[in-house]
C-alpha positions in Angstrom: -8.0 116.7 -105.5 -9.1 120.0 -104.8 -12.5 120.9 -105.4 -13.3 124.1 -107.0 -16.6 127.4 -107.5 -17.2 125.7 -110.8 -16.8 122.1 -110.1 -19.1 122.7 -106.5 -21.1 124.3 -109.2 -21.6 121.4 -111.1 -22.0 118.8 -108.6 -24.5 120.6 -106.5 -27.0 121.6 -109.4 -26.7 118.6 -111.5 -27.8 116.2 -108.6 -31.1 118.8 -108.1 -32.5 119.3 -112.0 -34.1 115.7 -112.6 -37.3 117.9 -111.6 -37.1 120.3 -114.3 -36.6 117.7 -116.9 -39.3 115.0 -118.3 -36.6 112.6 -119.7 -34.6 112.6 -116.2 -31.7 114.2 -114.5 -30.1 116.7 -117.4 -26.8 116.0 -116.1 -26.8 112.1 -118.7 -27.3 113.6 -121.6 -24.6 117.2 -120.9 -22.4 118.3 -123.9 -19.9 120.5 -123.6 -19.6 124.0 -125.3 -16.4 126.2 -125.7 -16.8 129.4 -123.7 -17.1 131.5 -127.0 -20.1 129.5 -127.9 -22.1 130.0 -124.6 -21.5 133.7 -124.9 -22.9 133.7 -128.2 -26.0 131.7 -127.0 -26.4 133.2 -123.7 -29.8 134.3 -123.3 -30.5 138.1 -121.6 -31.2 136.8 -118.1 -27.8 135.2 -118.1 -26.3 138.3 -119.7 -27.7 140.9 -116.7 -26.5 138.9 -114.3 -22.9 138.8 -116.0 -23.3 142.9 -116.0 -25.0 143.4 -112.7 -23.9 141.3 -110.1 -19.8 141.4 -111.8 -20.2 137.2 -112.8 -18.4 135.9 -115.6 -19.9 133.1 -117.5 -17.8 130.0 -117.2 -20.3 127.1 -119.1 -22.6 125.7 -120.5 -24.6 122.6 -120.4 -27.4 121.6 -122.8 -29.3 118.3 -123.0 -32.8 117.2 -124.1 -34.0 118.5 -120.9 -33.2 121.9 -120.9 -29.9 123.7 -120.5 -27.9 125.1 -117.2 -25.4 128.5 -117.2 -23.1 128.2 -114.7 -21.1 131.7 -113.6 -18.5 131.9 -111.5 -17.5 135.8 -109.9 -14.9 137.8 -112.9 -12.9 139.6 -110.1 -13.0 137.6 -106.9 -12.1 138.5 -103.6 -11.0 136.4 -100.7 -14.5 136.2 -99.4 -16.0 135.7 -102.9 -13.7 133.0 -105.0 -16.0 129.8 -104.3 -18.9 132.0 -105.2 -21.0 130.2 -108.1 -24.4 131.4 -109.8 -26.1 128.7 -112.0 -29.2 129.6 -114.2 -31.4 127.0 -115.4 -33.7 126.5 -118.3 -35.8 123.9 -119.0 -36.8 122.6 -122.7 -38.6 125.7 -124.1 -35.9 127.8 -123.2 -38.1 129.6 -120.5 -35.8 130.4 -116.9 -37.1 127.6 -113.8 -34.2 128.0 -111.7 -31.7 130.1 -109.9 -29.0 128.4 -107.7 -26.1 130.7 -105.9 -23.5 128.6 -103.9 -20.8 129.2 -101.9 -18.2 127.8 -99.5 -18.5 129.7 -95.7 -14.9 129.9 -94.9 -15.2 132.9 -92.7 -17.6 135.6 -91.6 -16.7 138.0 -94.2 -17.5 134.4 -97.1 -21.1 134.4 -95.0 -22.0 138.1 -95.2 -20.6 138.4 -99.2 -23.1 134.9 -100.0 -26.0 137.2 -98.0 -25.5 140.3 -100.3 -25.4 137.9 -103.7 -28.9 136.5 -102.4 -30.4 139.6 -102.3 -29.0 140.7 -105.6 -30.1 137.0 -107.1 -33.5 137.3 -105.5 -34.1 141.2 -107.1 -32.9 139.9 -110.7 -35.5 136.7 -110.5 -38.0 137.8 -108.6 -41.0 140.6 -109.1 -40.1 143.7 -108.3 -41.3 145.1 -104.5 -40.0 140.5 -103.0 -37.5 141.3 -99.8 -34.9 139.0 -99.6 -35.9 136.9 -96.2 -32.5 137.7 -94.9 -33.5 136.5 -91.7 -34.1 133.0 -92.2 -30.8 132.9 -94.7 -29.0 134.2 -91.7 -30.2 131.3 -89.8 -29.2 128.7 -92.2 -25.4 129.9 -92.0 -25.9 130.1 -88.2 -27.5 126.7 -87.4 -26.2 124.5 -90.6 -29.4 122.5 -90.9 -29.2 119.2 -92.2 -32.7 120.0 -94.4 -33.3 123.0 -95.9 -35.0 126.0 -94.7 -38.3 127.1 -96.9 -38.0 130.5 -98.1 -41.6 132.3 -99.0 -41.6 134.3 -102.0 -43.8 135.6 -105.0 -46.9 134.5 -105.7 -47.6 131.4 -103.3 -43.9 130.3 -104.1 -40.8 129.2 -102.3 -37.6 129.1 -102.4 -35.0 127.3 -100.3 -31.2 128.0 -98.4 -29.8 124.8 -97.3 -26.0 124.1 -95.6 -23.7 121.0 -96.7 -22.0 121.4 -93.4 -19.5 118.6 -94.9 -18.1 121.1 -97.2 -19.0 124.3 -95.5 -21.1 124.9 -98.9 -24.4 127.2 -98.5 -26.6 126.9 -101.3 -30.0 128.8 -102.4 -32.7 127.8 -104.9 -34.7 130.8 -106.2 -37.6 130.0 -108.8 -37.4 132.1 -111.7 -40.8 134.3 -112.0 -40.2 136.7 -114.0 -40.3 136.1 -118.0 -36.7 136.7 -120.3 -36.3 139.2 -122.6 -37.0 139.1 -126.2 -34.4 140.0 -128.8 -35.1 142.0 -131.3 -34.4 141.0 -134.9 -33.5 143.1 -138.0 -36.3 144.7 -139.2 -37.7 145.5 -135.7 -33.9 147.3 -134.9 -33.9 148.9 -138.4 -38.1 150.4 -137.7 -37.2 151.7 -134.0 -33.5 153.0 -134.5 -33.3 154.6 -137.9 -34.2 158.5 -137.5 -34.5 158.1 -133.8 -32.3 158.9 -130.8 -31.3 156.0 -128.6 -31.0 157.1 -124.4 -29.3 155.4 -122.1 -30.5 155.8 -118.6 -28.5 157.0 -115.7 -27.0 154.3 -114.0 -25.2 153.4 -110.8 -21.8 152.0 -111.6 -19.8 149.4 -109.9 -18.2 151.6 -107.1 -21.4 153.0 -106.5 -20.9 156.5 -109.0 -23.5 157.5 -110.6 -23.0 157.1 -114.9 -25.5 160.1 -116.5 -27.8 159.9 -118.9 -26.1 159.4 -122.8 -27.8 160.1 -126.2 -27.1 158.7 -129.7 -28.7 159.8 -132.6 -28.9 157.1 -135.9 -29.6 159.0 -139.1 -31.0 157.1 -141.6 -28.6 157.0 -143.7 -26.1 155.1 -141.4 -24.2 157.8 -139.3 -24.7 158.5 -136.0 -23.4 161.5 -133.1 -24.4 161.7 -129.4 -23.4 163.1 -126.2 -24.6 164.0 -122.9 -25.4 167.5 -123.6 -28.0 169.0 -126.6 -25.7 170.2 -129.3 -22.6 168.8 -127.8 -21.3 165.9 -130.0 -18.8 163.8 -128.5 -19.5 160.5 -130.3 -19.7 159.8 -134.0 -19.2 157.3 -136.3 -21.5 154.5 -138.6 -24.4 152.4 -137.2 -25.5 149.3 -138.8 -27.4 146.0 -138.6 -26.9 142.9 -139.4 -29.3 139.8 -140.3 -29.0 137.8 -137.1 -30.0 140.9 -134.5 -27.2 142.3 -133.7 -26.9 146.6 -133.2 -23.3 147.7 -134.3 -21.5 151.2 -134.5 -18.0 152.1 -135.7 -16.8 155.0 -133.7 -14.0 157.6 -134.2 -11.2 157.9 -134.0 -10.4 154.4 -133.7 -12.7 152.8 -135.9 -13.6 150.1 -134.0 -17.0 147.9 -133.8 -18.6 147.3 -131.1 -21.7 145.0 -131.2 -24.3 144.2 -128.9 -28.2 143.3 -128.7 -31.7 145.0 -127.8 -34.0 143.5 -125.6 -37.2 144.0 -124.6 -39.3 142.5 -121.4 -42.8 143.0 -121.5 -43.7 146.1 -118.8 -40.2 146.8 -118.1 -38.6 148.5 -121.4 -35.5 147.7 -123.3 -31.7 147.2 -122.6 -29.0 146.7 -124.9 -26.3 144.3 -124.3 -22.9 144.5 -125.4 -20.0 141.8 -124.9 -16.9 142.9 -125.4 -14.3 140.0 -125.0 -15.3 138.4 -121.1 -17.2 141.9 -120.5 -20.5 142.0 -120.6 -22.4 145.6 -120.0 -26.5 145.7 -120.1 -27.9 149.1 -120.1 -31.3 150.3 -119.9 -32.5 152.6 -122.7 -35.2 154.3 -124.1 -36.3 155.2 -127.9 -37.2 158.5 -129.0 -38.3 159.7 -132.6 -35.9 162.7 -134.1 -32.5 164.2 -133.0 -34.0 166.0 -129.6 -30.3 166.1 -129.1 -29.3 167.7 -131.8 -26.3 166.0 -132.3 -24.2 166.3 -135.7 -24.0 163.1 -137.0 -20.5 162.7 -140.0 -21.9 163.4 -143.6 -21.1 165.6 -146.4 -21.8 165.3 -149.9 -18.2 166.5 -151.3 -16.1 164.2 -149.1 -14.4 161.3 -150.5 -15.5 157.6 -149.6 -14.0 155.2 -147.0 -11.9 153.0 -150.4 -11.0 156.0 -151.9 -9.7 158.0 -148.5 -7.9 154.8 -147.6 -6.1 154.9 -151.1 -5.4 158.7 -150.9 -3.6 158.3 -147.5 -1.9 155.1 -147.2 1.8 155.4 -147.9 1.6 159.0 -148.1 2.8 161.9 -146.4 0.0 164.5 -145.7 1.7 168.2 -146.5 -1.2 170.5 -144.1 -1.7 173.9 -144.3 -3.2 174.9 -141.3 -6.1 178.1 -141.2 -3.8 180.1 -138.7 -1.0 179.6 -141.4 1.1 176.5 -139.2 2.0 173.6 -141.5 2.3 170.0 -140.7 4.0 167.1 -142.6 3.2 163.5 -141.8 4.2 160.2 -143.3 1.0 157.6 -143.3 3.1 154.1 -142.8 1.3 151.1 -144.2 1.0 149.6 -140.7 -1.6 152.5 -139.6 1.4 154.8 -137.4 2.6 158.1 -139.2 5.3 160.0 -137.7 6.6 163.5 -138.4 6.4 167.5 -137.3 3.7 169.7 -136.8 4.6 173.1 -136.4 8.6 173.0 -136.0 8.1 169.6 -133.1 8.4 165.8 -133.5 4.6 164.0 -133.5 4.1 160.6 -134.4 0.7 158.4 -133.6 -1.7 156.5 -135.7 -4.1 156.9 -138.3 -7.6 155.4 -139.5 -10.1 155.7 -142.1 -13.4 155.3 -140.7 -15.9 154.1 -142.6 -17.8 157.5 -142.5 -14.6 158.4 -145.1 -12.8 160.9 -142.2 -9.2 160.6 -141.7 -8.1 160.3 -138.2 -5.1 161.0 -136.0 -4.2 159.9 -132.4 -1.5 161.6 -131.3 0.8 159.0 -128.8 2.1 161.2 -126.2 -1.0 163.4 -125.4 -3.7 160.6 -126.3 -5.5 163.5 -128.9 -7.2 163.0 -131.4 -8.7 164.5 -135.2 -11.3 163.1 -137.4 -11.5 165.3 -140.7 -13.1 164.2 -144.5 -11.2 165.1 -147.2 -13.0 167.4 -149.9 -10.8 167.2 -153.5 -10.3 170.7 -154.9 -9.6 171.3 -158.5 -6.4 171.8 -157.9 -6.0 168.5 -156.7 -5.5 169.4 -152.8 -7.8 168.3 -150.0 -9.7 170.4 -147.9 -10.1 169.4 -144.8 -13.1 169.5 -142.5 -14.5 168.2 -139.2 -17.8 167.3 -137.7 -19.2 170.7 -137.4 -18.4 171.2 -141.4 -15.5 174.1 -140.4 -12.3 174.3 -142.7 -9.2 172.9 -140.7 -6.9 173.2 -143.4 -5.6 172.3 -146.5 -3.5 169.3 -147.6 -1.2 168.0 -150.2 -0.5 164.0 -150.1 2.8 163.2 -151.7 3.8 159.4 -152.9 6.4 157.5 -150.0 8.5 159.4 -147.5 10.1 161.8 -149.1 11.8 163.9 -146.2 12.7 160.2 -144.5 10.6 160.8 -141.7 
């Protein structure tokens, strides 16, 4: 049978852990977790790796002894597919271990398990430790049959080792620096309410640079940011909830998106967010106030998320524009409306945000609206957007009458 990254993985670290544990070798006393578990109980160290160095986590093993994360690359290459990171904890949850392995196939495997040892080294390691490329070099050149001593932090070492067998280079790295702490509730709700959340610049993937974002979190549970002061290009609802986790519902989709703050002692905080098998950590930074000045969705005379929801559903919106076009669109059940806006065929989909706005996406130029709805006496709608200006007037008649 074919051995492969993840069962290489295995093999390699759960022969080297009886070490770590007091009650023996973790490996007797595994048991298995479905991949949605481990995500949920990954801890940050696991997380940044999944973000930084483009892993995917793959498992998890827990015993009495401590638990292991084993990571396998999320979008490998020729010269990276065996390519393995495992991450080691021992019974108080504290890091001990790093172990990166990989099958040396070719030149290009040897140089792409080089670059991952440096990246490994920076993420466990204090900051200022070179990778000893050097003597890693000389492993993959000479395939010892023992291991070659790496010195690192602090009096410590590390090892790089060759199972010329299997063509299999593998390097131990010590964990030395401490995990992150997550916060909980009350320490989200004290930091973030009335306070402007930054995310640092950042170098992406493909080596662009990402700018500097802001969000603001108003205390009453809206929030607007964007890159420039006064320019609002994100809005939407922030909340809490009791086990940690930071979520915001953005326009115009209304989706949720969820992720976690950390903090490490003398380095700041990041957030992480999973989003299905992606995991993105960002550094960021807390600031009291809207420095931003970023509008964030309220107004007093708007109607509520329920009520919105019941106004529009099943309904077609009759819109009076200010510049005098018009615009009738049927709201089907299903969230899609279809219709004409000024004399031309549109059709898209609709949301209610929890904020209470209406909005549109139009499907063939990708466009969207985001507008409350303010009852008149008359029992029209006025509608307005973020920046509280008047962008027309609407009627909502029961069905489809005009068989849209």
């Amino acid at each position: 049978m074919r051995i492969g990254a993840a069962p290489i993985a295995l093999i390699l670290f759960t022969a080297a852990l009886g070490a770590l544990s007091p009650r023996g070798p973790i490996a007797t006393v595994f048991v298995s977790s479905a991949w949605a578990q481990a995500a949920q109980e990954a801890p940050f160290l696991v997380l940044r790796i999944q973000s930084e160095m483009g892993f995917r986590l793959q498992d998890r093993k827990a015993g009495l002894g401590g638990a292991v994360y084993v990571l396998n690359r999320a979008q490998p290459r020729a010269d990276t597919r065996t390519q393995s990171v495992q991450v080691a904890y021992d019974a108080r949850n504290r890091p001990t271990l790093l172990r990166l392995t990989q099958r040396i196939d070719s030149n290009t495997a040897g140089q792409a398990f080089i670059d991952a040892a440096r990246q490994s080294i920076a993420r466990v390691q204090p900051k200022g430790i070179d990778a000893p490329v050097d003597l890693i070099k000389q492993a993959l050149a000479e395939k010892p049959s023992q291991p070659i001593a790496l010195p690192l932090s602090g009096g410590r070492s590390g090892s790089v080792s060759y199972l010329a067998d299997r063509n299999i280079a593998v390097l131990d790295i010590p964990i030395a620096v401490a995990d992150a702490r997550a916060l909980d509730e009350q320490d989200l709700r004290d930091r973030l309410s009335d306070a402007t959340l930054t995310f640092e610049e950042t170098e992406a993937g493909d080596g662009a640079t990402v700018g500097e974002h802001r969000r603001y979190h108003g205390p009453d549970g809206r929030f607007g940011g964007g890159a420039v002061k006064g320019v609002t290009i994100e809005s939407g609802s922030w909340s809490l909830d009791p086990n940690g986790l930071y979520c915001i519902d953005s326009a115009p989709t209304g989706d949720t998106s969820c992720g976690a703050l950390y903090e490490i002692d003398g380095d700041g905080l990041y957030l992480a967010i999973r989003d299905g098998e992606t995991t993105t950590v960002n550094r960021v930074s807390v600031q009291h106030g809207n420095p931003g000045d970023f509008a964030t969705p309220r107004r007093a005379d708007a109607v509520p998320q329920a009520v919105a929801e019941m106004i529009v559903r099943g309904q077609t919106e009759d819109r009076r524009y200010p510049n005098g076009g018009r615009a009738s669109l049927y709201m089907m059940r299903d969230g899609t409306f279809r219709g004409i806006r000024d004399g031309e065929p549109s059709d898209g989909t609709w949301t209610i945000l929890k904020d209470g706005r209406r909005c549109l996406t139009e499907t063939e130029t990708g466009e969207s609206e985001c507008l409350f709805l303010s009852e008149t006496d008359g029992g029209t709608f006025r509608l307005f957007d973020l920046d509280r200006s008047l962008r027309g007037e609407a009627v909502y008649r029961d069905g489809n009458p005009e068989g849209y």
